[in-house]
Backbone as JSON, one array per atom type, in Angstrom:
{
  "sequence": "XXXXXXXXXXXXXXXXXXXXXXXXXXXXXXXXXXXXXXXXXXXXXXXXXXXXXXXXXXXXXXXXXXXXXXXXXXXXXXXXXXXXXXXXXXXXXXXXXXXXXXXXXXXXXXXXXXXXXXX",
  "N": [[-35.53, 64.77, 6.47], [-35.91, 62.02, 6.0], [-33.97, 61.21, 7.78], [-35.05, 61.64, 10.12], [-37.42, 60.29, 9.63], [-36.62, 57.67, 9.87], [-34.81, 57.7, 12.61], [-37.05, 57.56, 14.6], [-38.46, 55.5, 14.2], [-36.25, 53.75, 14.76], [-35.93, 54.33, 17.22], [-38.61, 53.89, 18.21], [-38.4, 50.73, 17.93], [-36.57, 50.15, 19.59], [-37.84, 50.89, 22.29], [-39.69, 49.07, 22.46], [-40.02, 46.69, 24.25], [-40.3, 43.16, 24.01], [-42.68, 43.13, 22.84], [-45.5, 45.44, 21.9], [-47.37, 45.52, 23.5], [-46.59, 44.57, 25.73], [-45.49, 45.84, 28.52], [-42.38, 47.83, 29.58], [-42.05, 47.15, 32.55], [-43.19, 46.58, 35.15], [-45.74, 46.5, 37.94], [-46.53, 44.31, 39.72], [-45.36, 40.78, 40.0], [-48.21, 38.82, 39.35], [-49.22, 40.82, 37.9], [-47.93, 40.97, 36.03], [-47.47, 38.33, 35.02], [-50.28, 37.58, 34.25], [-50.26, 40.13, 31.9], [-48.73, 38.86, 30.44], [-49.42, 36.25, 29.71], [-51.87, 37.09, 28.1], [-51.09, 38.5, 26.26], [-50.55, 38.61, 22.93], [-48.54, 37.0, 21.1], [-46.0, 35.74, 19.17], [-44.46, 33.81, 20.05], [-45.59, 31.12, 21.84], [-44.79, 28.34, 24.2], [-45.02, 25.07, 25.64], [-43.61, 22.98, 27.71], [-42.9, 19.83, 27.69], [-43.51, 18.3, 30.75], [-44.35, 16.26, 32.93], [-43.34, 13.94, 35.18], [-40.39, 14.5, 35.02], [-38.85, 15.61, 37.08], [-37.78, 15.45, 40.02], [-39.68, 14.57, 42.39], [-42.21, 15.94, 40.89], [-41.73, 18.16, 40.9], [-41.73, 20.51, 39.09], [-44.29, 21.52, 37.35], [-45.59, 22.87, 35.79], [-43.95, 24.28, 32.66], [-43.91, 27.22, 30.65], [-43.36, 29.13, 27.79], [-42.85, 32.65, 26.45], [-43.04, 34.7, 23.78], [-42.18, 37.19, 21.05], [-39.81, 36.74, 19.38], [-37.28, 34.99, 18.39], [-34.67, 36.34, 20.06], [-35.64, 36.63, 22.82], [-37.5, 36.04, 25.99], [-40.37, 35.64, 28.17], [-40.97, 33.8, 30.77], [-42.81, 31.24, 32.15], [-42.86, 29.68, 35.13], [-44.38, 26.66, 36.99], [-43.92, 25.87, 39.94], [-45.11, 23.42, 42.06], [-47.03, 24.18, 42.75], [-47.32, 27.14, 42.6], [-46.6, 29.89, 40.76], [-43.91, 31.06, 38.95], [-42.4, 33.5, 37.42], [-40.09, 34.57, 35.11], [-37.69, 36.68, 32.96], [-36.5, 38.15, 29.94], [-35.35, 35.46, 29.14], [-33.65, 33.91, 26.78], [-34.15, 32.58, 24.0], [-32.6, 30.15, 22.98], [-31.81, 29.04, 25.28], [-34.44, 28.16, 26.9], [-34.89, 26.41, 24.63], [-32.88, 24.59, 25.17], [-33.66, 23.93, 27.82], [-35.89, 22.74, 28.21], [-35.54, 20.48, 26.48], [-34.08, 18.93, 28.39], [-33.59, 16.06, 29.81], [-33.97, 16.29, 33.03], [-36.14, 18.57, 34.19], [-35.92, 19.96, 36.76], [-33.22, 20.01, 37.42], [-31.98, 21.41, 35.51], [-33.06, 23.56, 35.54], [-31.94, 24.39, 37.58], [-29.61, 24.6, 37.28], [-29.56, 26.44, 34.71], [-31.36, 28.55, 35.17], [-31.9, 29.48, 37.21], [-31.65, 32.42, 39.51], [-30.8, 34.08, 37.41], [-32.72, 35.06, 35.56], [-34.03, 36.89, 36.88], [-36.98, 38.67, 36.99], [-37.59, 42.05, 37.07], [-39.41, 44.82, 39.01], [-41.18, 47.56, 38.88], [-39.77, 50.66, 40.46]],
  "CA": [[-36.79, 64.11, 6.76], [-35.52, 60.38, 5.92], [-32.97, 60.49, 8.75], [-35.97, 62.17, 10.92], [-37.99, 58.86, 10.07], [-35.55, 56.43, 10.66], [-34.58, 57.59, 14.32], [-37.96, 58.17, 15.01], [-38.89, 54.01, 14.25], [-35.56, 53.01, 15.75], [-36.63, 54.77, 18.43], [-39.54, 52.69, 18.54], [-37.87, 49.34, 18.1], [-35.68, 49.96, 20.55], [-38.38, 51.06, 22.75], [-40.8, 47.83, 22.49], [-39.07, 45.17, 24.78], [-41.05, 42.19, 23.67], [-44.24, 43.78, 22.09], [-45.8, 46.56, 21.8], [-48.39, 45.01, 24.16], [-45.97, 44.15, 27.04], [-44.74, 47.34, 29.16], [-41.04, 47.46, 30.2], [-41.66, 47.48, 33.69], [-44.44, 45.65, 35.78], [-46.16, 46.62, 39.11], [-46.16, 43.38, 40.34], [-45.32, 39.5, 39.38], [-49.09, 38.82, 39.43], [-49.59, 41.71, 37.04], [-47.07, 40.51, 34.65], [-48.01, 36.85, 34.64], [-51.04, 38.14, 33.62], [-49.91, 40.44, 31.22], [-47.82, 37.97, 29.73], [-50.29, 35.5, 29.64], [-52.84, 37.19, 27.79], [-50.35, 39.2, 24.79], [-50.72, 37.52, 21.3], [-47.05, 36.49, 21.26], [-46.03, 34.87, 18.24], [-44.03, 32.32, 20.33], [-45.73, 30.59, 23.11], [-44.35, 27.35, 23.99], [-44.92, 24.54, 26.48], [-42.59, 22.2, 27.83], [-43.75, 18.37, 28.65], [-42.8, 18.07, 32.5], [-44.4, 14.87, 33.58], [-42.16, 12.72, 35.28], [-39.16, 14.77, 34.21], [-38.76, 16.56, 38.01], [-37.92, 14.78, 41.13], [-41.03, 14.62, 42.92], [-43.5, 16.67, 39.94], [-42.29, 19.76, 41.8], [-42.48, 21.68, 38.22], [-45.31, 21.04, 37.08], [-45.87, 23.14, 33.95], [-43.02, 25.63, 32.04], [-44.28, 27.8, 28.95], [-42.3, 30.14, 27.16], [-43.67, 33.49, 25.88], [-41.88, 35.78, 23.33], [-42.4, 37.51, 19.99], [-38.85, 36.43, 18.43], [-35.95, 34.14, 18.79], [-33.86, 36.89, 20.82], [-35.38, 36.36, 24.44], [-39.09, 36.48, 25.92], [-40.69, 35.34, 29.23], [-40.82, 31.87, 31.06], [-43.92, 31.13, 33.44], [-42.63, 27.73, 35.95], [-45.37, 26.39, 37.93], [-43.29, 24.9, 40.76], [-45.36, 22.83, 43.47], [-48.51, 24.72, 42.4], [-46.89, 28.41, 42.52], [-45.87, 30.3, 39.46], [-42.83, 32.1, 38.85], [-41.96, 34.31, 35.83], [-38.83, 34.79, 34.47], [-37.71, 37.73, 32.0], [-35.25, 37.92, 29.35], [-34.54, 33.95, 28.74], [-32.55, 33.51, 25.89], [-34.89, 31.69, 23.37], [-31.74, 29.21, 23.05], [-31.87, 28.55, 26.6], [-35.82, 27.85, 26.57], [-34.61, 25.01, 24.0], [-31.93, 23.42, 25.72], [-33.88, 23.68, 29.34], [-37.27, 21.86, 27.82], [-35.44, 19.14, 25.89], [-33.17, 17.91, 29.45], [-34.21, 14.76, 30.84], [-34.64, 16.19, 34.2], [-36.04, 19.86, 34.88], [-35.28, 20.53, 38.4], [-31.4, 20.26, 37.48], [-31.66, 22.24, 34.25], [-33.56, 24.73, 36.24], [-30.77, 24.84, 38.48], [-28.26, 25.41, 36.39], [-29.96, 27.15, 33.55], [-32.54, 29.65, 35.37], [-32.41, 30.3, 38.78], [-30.99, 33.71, 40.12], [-30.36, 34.89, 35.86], [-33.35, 36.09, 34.54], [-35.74, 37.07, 37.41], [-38.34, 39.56, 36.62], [-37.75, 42.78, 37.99], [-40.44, 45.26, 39.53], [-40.92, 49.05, 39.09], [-39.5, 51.07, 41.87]],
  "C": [[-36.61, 62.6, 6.89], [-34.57, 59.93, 7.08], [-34.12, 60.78, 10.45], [-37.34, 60.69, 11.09], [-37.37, 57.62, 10.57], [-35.08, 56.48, 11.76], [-35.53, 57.42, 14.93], [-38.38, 55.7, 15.25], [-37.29, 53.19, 14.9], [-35.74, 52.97, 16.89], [-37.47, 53.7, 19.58], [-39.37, 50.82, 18.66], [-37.36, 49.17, 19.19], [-36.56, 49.8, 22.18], [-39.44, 50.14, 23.73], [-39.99, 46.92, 22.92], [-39.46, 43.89, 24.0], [-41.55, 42.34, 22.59], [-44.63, 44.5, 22.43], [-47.29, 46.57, 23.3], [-47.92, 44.73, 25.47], [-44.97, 45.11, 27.6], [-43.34, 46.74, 29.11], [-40.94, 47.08, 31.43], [-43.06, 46.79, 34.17], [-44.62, 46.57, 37.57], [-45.78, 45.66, 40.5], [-46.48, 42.15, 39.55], [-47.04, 38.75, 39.01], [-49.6, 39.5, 38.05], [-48.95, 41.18, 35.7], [-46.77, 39.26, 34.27], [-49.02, 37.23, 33.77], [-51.28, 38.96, 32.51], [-49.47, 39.63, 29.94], [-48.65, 37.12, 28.85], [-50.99, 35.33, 28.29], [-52.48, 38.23, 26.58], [-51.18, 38.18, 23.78], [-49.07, 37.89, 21.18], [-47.27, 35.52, 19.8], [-45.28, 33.61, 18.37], [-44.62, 32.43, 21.62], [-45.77, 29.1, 22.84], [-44.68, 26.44, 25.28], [-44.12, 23.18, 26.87], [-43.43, 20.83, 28.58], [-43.26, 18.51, 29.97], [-43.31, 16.96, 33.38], [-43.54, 13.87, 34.07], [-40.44, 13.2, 35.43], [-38.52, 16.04, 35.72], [-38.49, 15.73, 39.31], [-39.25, 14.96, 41.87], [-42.23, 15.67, 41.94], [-42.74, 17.64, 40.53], [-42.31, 20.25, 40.46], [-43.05, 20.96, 37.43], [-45.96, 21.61, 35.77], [-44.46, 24.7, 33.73], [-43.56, 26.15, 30.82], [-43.28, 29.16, 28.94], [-43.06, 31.07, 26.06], [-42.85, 34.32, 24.45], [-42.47, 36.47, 21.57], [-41.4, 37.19, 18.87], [-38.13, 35.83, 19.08], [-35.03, 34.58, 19.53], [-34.04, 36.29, 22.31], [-37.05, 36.93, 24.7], [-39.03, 35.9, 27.67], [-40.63, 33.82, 29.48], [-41.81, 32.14, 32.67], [-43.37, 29.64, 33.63], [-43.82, 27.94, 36.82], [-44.4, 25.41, 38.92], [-43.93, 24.73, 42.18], [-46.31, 23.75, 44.08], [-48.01, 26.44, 42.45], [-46.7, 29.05, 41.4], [-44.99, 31.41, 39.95], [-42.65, 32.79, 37.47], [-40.21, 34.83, 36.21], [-38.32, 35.8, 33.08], [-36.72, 37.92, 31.5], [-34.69, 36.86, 28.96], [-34.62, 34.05, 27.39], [-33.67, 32.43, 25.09], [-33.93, 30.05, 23.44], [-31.79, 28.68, 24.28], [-33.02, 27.67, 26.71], [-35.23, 26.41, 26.03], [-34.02, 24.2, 24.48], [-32.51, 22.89, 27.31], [-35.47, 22.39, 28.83], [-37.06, 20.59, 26.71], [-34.51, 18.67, 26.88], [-34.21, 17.17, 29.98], [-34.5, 15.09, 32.14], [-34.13, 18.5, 34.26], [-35.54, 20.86, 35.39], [-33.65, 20.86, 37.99], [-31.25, 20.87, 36.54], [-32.34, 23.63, 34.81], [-32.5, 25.3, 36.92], [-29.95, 25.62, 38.22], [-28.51, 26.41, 35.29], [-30.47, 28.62, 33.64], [-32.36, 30.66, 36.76], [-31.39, 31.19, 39.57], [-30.41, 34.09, 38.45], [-30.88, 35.84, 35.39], [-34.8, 36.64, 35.36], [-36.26, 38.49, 37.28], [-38.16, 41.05, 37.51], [-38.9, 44.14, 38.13], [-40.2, 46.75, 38.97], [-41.01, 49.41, 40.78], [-41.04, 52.12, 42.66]]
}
């Protein structure tokens, strides 16, 4: 019975990407902005970005997640949003304390952790 509960809640850990509140799998980027958005996350984070972008292009970054492993990342770049899935809480930290964005975006984000769709 005790090894019958304990697979049964690993199960479930294993199960819950994020939160129990945020599917595995999304419809569409729209859907899972939204989704994201509107969890109760016990980390949501926002990154200053004034100034800190060659021309403003990103214009706001927040960071979603329930633990220090790895959670979401909404960029607003040049009024658009993008989501991002799976960033590395550590990452998050080191990309929202560089002096300039755009080039930590570069190198940090873009083509790693993008968001993928159900088939």
């Amino acid at each position: 019975m005790n090894k019958q509960i304990f697979l049964f809640g690993l199960l479930l850990l294993l199960g819950c990407k994020k939160s129990p509140q945020i599917p595995n799998e999304f419809n569409s980027y729209i859907e899972a902005k939204q989704i994201v958005r509107s969890a109760d996350l016990s980390i949501q984070e926002e990154a200053e970005t004034d100034g800190r972008s060659a021309n403003n292009w990103i214009r706001e970054a927040k960071y979603y997640a329930n633990n220090k492993n790895s959670g979401y990342l909404i960029i607003n770049m040049k009024g658009k949003d993008y989501i991002f899935d799976e960033l590395p809480y550590n990452v998050w930290e080191k990309f929202k304390n560089e002096d300039d964005l755009g080039k930590a975006y570069h190198q940090m984000i873009k083509g790693k952790y993008n968001l993928k769709l159900k088939r």
